[in-house]
Phi, psi and omega in degrees: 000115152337108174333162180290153147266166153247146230265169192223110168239141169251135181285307183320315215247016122104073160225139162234152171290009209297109177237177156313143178297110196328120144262202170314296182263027190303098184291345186130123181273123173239192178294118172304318170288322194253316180124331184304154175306153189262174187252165148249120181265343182126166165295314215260015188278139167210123204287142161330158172267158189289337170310302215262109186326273172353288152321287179286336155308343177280323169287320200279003177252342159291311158303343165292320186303345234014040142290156186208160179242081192272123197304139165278156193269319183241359176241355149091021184189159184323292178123201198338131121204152189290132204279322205239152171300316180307314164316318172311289182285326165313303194284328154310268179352311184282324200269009150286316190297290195269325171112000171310117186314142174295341120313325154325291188305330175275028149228051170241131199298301186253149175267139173284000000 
């Protein structure tokens, strides 16, 4: 049985990918449309549709961030991550606020 794949995104051009899983010698994926390096984001990745402005700025500062979307072994999805920039803009606000790393903070569900 063939390995699984896992999704690939180029942010310029609001493309995702599902390729084979990065190997040892692996040089690096880029786009076919732009040419740019692709991000490798996880299996559980399910991309924004390309209309929507909003959504990828909102994927592309969880990815600047280093979230990523890796399938859990027993519930089968990432867990958290924020969908809308206002989420976004919150989950900062708290981890400036508290000193909690930014990544932490954008996958955290709820804020206290």
């Amino acid at each position: 049985m063939p390995p699984a794949k896992t999704a690939y995104v180029c942010l310029p051009s609001r493309a995702s990918y599902k390729q084979p899983p990065p190997g040892r010698h692996d040089r690096g994926r880029v786009c076919p449309r732009c040419a740019r390096p692709l991000i490798h984001v996880g299996s559980a990745f399910a991309p924004p549709p390309r209309r929507d402005v909003s959504g990828w700025r909102t994927l592309s500062v969880l990815l600047n961030a280093g979230v990523r979307f890796p399938r859990d072994c027993c519930f089968g999805g990432p867990g958290y991550r924020p969908r809308t920039l206002r989420e976004v803009r919150e989950r900062m606000a708290y981890a400036r606020r508290t000193g909690e790393p930014f990544e932490q903070a954008l996958v955290r569900r709820d804020l206290p």
